[in-house]
N, C-alpha and C positions, 0 to 999 in steps of 0.2 A: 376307646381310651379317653379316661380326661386327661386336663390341662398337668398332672404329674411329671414331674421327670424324676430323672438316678438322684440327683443332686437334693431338691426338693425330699426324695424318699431320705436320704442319707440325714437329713435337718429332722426327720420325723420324730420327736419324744412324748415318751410320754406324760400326758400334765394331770389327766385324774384316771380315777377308776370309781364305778360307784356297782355296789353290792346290792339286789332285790331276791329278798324271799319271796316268790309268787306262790300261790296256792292253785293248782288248773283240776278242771274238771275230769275224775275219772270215768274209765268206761266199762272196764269188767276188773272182775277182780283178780289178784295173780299171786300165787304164792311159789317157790320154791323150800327147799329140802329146809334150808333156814328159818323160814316165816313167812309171813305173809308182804309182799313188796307194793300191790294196790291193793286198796277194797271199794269196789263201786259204791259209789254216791258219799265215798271220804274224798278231801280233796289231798291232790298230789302233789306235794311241797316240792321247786325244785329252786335251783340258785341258780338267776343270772345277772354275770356282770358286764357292765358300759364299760369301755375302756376306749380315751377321746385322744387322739393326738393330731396338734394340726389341722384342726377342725375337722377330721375325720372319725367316724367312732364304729367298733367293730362288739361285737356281741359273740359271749358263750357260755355254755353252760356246764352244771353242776348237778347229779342225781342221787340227791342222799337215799344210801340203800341200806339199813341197819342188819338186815337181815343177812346181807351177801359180804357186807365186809364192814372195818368200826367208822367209816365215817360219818356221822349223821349232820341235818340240816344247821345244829347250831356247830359243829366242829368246822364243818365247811365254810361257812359264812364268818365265823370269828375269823381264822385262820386266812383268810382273805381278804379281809377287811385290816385287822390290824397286824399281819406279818407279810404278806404278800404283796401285797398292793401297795403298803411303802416302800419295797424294795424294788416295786415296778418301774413307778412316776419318778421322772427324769432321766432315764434309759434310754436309747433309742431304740424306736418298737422295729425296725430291721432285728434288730440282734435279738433272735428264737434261742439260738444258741445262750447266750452270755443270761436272759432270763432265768432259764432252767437252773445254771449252774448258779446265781443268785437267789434264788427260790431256796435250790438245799442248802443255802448257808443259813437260813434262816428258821425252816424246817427240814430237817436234816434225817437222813436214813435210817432204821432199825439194820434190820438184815436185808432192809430191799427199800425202794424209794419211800418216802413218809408222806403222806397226805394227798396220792396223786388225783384222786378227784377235783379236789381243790384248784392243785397245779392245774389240772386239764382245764377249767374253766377260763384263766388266764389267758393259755397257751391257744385255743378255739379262736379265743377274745381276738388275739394280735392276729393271727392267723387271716382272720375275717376284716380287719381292720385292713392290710396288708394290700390284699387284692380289692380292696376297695378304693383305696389310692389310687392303685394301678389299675385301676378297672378291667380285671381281669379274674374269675374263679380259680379256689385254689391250686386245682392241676395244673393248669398253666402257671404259674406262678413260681409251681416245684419245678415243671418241664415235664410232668408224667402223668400223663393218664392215657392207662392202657384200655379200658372199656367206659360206652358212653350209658351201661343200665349194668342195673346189677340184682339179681333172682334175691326174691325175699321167700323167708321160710315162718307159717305160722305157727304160733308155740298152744299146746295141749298139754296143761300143767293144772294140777291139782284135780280133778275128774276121776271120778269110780270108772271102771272099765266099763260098763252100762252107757258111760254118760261120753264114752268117748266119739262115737258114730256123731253125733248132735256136733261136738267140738269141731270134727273135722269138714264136717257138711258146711258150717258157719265159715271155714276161713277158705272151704272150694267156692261160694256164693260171693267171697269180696275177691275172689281171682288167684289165691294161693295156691301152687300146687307141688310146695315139700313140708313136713313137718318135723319142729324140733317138738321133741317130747323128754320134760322135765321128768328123773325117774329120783327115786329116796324118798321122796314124802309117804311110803305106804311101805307095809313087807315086800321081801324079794316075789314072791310069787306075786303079791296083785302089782308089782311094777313089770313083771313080765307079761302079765296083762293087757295089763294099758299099752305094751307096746303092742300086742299082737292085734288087741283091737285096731290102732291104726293100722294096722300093716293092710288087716282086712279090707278097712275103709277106706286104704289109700293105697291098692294093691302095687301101682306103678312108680309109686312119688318119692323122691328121694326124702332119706326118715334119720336125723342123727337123734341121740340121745344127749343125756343132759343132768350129771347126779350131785352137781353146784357141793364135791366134797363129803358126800352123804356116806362113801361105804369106806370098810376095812379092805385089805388086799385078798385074802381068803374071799370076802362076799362078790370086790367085784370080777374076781377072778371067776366065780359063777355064774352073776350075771352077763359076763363079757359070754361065756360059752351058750348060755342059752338064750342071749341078744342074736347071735351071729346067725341062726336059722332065720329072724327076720331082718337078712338083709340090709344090716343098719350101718353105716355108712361111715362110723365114728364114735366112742365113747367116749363125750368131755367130763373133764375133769370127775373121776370117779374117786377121789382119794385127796385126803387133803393138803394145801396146798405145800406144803415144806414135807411130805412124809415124800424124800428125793428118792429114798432107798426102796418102798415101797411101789414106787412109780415105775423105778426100775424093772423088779420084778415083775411088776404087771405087765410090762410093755415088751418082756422078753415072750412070757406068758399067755398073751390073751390071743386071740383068734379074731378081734376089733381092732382099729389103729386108736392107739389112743391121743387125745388131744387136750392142749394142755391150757385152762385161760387163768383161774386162779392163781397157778402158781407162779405164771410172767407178767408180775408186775412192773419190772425193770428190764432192760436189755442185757444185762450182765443175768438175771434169771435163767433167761433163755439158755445163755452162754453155758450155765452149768450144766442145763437138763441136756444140752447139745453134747457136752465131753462125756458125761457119763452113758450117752444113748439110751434114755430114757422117754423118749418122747418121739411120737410120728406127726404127730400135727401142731403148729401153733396157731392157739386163736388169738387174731388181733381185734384188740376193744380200746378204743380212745382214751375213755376215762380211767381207766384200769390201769392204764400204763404212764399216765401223767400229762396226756394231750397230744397233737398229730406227730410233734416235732419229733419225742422219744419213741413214739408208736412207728414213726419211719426207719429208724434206726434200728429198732428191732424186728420189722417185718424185710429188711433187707439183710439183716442176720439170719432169721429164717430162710429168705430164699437164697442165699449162699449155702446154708448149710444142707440142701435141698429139700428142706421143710415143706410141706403142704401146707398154706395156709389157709385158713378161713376166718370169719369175721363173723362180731359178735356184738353187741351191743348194752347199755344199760338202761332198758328202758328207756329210754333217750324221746325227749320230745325231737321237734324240729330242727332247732338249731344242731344239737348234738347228732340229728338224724341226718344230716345233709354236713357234718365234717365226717363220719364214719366213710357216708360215701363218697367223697373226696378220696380219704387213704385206699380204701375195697379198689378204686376204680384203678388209683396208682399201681397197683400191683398186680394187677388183674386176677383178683379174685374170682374165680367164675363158676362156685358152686353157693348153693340155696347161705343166703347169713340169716341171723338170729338180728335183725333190726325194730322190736316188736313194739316200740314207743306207740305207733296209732295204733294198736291194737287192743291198747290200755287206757292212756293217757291223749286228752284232748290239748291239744298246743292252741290255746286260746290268744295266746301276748302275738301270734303271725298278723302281720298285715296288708301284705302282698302276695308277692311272689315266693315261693317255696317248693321244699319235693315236691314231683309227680311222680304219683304210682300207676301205674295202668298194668293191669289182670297181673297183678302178684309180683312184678318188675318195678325197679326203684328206678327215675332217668337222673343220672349223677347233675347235678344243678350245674349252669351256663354262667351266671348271674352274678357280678363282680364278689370275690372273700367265698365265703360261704355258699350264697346263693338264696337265703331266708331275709325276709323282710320282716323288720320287727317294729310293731306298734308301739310306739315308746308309752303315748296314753294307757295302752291296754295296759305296760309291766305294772305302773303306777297306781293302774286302778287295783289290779291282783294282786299287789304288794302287800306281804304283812308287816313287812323290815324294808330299811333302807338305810345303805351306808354309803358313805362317800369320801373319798379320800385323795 
């Protein structure tokens, strides 16, 4: 512990925020049903912001995905820079709560929260700032952490069924042993493919699926029938995300549990696909949801409502990799997550201390906030943008 106390925390506001477009090196390239999300040897734009109070400063991030949903690098970054981040500074960074609810006054909800990536990057920001105070990691901080590692699952996405064997041999060699497999980027038949070839190549390994909104309720009412021979664990999001009525039927329907991440972007989301009983599983994903504070709130929605949950990620470099498993660890998440940021994306801006993975296991970080050390030289030097506020 440092020299912090209650009282000191209570005095904590915050005085700036400053906004970095980094560019980091990709690793392979990765598409989904939407587009393409990396391409090797492009660089991978992501947003992180400084957020200082009290001479203390907390770091998080931001992963414009254009392809998986609208928000892109400059929507993020404007949106941050000039509406967020003045509503931040003079706050006191205790209050997660009164944040949030000042956030949507500023950008404010369609039919479900409005710009939660954004939001998340803030919410990360204090979050990490928080326990660093306190010198203490986020779980302790909430009071909750139910597990100290958490099974990572590798993703096999975009590969001809030829090419699958090769994919899965590459993430048994770095210690993975479940796969998620992206399905809709091809016809139904070569996506039943591609899963079969895993199944072969991974006869024992736990395998969900993955159709990021790609089919109708007729197609994946098909696919669900002829997934369930190979033993697949899960069907996310196969429909798209507000089609409620569709989901329903499917989920009365399929012979898969189906799992739901596009379409809970808010906790009240949940709440509907909950009353209508449209859904078996919720996937919880940080940025998706608008950061850890709303992602708590709705993963204990879920486990109330005896939801299965599982966890998911957006490409998420380090910083974002190491608050996912903060909430995973909260709730004890304890089947394979989709956390695939290194498996893409090189988190170049670390400077210390960060995740350890050992044979395909994430160990949830010790390490005051977060648990990531960040180069401050390094954001600067990878910097294309820089704002401050």
């Amino acid at each position: 512990m440092n020299s912090f106390d209650g009282r000191i925390m209570e005095s904590l506001v915050v005085e700036r925020v400053e906004t970095f477009v980094v560019e980091l090196p990709s690793i392979r390239s990765f598409s989904i049903s939407g587009g393409s999300v990396t391409t090797a040897g492009k660089p991978a734009e992501r947003v992180l912001v400084k957020v200082t109070a009290g001479g203390v400063t907390g770091w998080g991030e931001a992963t414009p995905t254009p392809s998986w949903t609208y928000e892109t690098m400059e929507s993020i970054s404007t949106t941050i820079h000039r509406y967020l981040a003045p509503v931040l500074v003079g706050r006191p960074a205790w209050d997660l709560d009164g944040a949030c609810a000042a956030y949507e006054k500023v950008i404010n909800r369609g039919l479900t929260i409005g710009s939660p990536i954004a939001k998340s990057a803030l919410d990360i920001a204090l979050h990490d700032l928080l326990g660093r105070a306190l010198g203490v990691p986020v779980g302790v901080l909430w009071g909750q952490r139910r597990l100290d590692r958490i099974r990572l699952g590798w993703i096999v996405a975009g590969q001809a069924p030829g090419e699958v064997r090769k994919a899965v041999e590459e993430g048994r060699a770095e210690g993975y042993h479940a796969y998620k497999v992206k399905v809709g980027l091809h016809d139904e038949a070569t996506d039943v493919s591609i899963v079969a070839a895993v199944r072969e190549a991974a006869p024992d390994a736990p395998i969900w699926v993955d159709a990021n909104q790609a089919y109708t309720v007729d197609a994946a009412l098909r696919m669900a029938r002829r997934l369930a021979e190979f033993d697949v664990s899960a069907f996310e999001q196969p429909l798209p995300a507000n089609d409620v009525t569709g989901l329903r039927r499917l989920r009365d329907h399929s012979p898969l549990p189906v799992a739901l991440d596009e379409s809970l972007r808010h906790p009240s989301d949940l709440a509907t696909f909950v009353k209508l009983d449209a859904v078996d599983i919720a996937i919880a994903k940080v940025q998706r949801s608008g950061g850890l504070t709303l992602s708590r709130r709705l993963c204990q929605l879920a486990e109330d409502a005896g939801l299965r949950i599982m966890g998911s990620g957006l490409t998420d470099t380090d910083l974002g990799f190491a608050a996912s498993l903060h909430l995973f660890a909260a709730f004890g998440v304890d089947t394979p997550v989709d956390l695939n940021g290194r498996q893409f994306v090189r988190s170049a801006y670390v400077g210390g201390s960060t995740v350890e993975v050992v044979d395909g296991t994430a160990l949830v970080p010790t390490g005051p906030g977060l648990g990531v050390e960040v180069d401050e030289d390094a954001v600067r030097a990878l910097a294309s943008a820089h704002w401050s506020v």
